[in-house]
N, C-alpha and C positions, 0 to 999 in steps of 0.2 A: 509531774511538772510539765512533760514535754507535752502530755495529752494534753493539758491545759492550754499550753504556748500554740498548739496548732486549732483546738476549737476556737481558744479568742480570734487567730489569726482568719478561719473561716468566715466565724462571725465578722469583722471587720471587713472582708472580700465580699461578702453578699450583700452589708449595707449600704459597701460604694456603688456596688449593680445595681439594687433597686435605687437608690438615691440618682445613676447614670438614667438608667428608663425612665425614673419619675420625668425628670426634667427634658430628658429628649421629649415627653409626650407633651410638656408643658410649652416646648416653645415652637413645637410643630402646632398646637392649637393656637398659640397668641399669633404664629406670621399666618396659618389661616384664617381668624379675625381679622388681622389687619388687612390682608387680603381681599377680605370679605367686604371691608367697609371701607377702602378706598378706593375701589373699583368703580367707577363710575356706572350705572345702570343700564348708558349706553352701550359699552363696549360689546354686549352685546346684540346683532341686530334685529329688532323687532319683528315681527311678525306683522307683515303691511295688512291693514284691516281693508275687507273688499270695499270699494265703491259701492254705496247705498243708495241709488235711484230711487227717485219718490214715484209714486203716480203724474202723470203726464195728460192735462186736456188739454186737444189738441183741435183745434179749428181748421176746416177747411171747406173749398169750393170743390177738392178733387178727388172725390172718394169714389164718384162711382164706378159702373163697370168693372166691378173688383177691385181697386185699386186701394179701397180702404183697407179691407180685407187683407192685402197681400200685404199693406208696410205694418199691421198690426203685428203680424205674423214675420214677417221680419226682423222687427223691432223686437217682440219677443226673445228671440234666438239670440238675439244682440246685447241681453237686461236690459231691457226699457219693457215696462207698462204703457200702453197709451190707452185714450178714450178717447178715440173719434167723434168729435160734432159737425157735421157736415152740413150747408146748404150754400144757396146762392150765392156769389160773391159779394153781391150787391147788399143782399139783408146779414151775409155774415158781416161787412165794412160797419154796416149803422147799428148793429150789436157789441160789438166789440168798441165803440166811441162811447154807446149808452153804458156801458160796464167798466170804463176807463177808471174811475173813481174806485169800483170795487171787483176787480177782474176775475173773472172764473176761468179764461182760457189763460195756458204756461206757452203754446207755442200758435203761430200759426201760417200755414202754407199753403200754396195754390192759389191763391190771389195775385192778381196783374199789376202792373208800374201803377197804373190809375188807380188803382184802389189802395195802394201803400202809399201813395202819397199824400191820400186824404187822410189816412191812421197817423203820416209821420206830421201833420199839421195840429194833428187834434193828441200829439203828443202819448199814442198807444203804444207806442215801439221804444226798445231800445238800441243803442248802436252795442252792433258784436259785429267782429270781422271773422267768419270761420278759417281757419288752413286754407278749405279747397277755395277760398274765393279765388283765388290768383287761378285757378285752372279755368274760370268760367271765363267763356268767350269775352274779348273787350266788349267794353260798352252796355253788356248787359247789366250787372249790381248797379245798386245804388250808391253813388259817388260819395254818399254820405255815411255809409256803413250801416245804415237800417236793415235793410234785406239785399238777400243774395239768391240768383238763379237758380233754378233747377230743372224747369221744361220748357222749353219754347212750344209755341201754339201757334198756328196762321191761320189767321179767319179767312175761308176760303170762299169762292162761287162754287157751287158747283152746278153738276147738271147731269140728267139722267142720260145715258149714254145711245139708249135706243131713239131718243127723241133730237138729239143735238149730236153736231160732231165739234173735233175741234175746232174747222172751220166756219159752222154755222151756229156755235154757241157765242153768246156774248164776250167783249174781249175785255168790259168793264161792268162796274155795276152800278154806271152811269149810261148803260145800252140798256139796261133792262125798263127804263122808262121812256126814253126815248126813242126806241126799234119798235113800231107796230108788232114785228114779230114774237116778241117776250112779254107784252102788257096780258096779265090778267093768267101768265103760264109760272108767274114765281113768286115767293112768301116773300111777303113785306114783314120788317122788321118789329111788329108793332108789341112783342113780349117787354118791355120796356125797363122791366124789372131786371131781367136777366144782361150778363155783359158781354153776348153775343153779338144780341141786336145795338146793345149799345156804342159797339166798337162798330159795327155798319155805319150807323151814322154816323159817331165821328169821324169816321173815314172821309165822307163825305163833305160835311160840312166844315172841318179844318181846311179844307182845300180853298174856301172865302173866305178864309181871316180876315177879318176888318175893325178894326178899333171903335172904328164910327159907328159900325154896325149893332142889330140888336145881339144883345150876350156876345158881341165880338165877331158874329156872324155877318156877312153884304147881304143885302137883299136879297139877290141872287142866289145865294147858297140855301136860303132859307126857301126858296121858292123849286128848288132841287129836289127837297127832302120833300115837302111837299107833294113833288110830281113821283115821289117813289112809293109814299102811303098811296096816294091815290090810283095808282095802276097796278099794285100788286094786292095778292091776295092775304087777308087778315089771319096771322096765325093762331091758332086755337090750342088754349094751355092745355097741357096734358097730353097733346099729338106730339109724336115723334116726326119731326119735320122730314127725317132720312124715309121713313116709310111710304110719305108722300111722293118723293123723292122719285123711289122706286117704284110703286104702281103710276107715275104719271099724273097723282092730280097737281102736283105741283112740281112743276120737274127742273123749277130755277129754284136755288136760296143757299142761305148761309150756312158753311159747314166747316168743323172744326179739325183741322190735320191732326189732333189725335187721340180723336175719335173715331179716324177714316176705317183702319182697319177693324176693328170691332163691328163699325157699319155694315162695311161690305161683305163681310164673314154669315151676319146676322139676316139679312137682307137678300142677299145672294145677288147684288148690283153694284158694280165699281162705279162710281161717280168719276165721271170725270171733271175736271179743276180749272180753274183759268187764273192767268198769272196778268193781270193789269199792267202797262209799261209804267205806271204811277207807284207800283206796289202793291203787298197786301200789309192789311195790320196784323203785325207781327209783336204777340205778345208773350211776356215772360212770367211763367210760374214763378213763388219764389217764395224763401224759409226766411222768419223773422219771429223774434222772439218778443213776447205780451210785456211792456212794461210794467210795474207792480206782481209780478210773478212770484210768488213764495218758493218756488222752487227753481231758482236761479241757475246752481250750478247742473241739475239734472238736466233741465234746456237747455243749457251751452251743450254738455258731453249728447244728447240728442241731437240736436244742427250738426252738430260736429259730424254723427255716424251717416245722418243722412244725407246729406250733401257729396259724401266722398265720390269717387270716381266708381267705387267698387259697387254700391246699392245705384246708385243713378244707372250704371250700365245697364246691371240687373233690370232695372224698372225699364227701362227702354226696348232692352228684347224681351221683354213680357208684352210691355201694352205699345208697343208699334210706337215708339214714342220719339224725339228729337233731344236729347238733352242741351243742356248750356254746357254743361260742364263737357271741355273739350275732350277730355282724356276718356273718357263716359263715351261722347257720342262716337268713337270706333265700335261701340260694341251696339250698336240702334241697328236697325234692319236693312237690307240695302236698299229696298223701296221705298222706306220713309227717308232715307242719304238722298237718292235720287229725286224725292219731291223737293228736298229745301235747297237740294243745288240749281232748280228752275224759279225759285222762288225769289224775289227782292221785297223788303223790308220795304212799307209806305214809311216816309218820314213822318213823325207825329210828336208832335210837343203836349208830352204827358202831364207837363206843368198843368198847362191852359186848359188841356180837356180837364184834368182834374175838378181846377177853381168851376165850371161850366158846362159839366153832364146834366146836375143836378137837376138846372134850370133849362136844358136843353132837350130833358125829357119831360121839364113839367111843360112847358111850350107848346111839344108835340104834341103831348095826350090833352092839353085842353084847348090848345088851338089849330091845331093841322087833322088829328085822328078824329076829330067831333065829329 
């Protein structure tokens, strides 16, 4: 009997244990389901997906002398894709108006005030304000948030150093048709396509605004530009005008501050400069992004990189450059510091030339260049 009274009693002690395990495992499993399923998905935190940059075409006037070359290569380092299209300011402004409808460029850079103001007319742009704009010198952006600085440029004189001093070189480029001494020794502006020669002239001819006048021009002014085709010498496409420059056929003409040091490196001749008490035109490079762009946000995060302080500095002591962007240009060279601190800005209403190049070069080449 007692055997009996201690097996039942086992048996009943080992039923309560398994029946205790069952249910401990039973409701360890149901608080981790429930666990499981009112946990919000959040709680824990995702894994941020990288930034996907798309492919990037990219328009510009500023590619050469390496300079395409090095932001391609930059930009790389940075994830960004680009595809440089590079030409003329001029014929890149009248491709990108004929493409407004179905745009193939995402960004585009190295065009001047006059040339964005004819994109922001013909409604190619959109307004972005990057971070670095507030870094960029007053006055240079566009007030209207289209485009924003990135190089300044000054259409300069120059002049071959062996043939002129500073003294006996022109102190305008309004002496070079007028001084017997300079007629027939400096390139006339007559590339017409190009917004080198372009900005010469305007130079010139803003200075007769007249309302009366024809295209807004005085008589006078028109008869200027006139005396500048006709006593200098015709340039020929394809000539490197620096080269002239320096063998002496032509030892007066227009040259671009930042191009200077590439010149003279290549050439093995420092040009020397002249600073007009009127000014020079003083233009600004600048980043603006294609309206109808399918690739929106990659172009923002691109302007965004490029513009900074850090790659503008870069680009500055690479190519002898002047930046806008203030914090940038500590890092430019000291002899390109030292050229734009002799330098003053010509006043120039970019409105006007804008509405009035067009017709200010057809003018020339069918009435004045004949």
């Amino acid at each position: 009997m007692m055997k009996k009274m201690v097996s039942l009693s086992l048996l009943l002690i080992l039923c309560l244990v398994v029946s205790a395990c069952g249910g401990g495992n039973t409701n360890s499993n149901a608080e981790n389901n429930t666990s499981s399923s009112n946990t919000p998905a959040t709680s824990e935190p995702a894994a941020e997906e990288p930034v996907k940059n798309e492919k990037l075409i990219v328009y510009t006037n500023a590619n050469s002398d390496g300079r395409g070359e090095w932001l391609i290569e930059k930009a790389k380092s940075a994830g960004f894709e680009i595809e440089i299209v590079g030409a003329g300011g001029a014929n890149l402004t009248s491709r990108l108006i004929a493409e407004k409808n179905n745009p193939i460029a995402d960004v585009v850079y190295g065009l001047n005030n006059m040339l964005y103001e004819s994109l922001k007319k013909e409604n190619v742009l959109i307004q972005h304000v990057p971070q670095w704009a507030g870094e960029v010198e007053t006055g240079l952006n566009d007030p209207e948030g289209f485009y924003h600085g990135l190089v300044k440029q000054a259409i300069l004189l120059g002049y071959n150093p062996e043939q002129f001093t500073a003294e006996t070189a022109p102190k305008d480029w309004t002496d070079l048709y007028k001084n017997e001494a300079f007629k027939g020794k400096y390139e006339a502006p007559t590339l017409l396509g190009q917004i080198t020669p372009q900005l010469v002239v305007a130079g010139i001819l803003t200075r007769y605004q007249d309302s009366n006048g024809d295209l807004g021009i005085s008589e006078e002014g028109w008869n200027e530009v006139k005396q500048l085709f006709d006593n200098g010498v015709r340039a020929v496409e394809g000539e490197d005008f620096y080269a002239n420059l320096a063998s002496g056929k032509t030892p007066l003409g227009a040259v671009v501050s930042g191009t200077l040091g590439s010149k003279e490196e290549q050439y093995k001749v420092k040009a020397g400069t002249v600073s007009p008490e009127i000014g020079v035109p003083m233009i600004v490079e600048h980043a603006a992004i294609v309206n109808g762009t399918k690739k929106l946000e990659t172009a923002k995060r691109f302007v965004e990189w490029m513009g900074t302080s850090e790659v503008q500095g870069e680009f500055a002591a690479q190519f002898n450059s002047m930046p806008a962007n203030t914090k940038a240009a500590e890092q430019a060279n000291e002899s390109v510091k030292e050229l734009y601190a002799s330098l003053k800005a010509q006043p120039l209403d970019w409105g006007f030339i804008a509405d009035n190049i067009g017709q200010w070069v057809e003018k020339i080449e069918l009435q004045i260049m004949q």
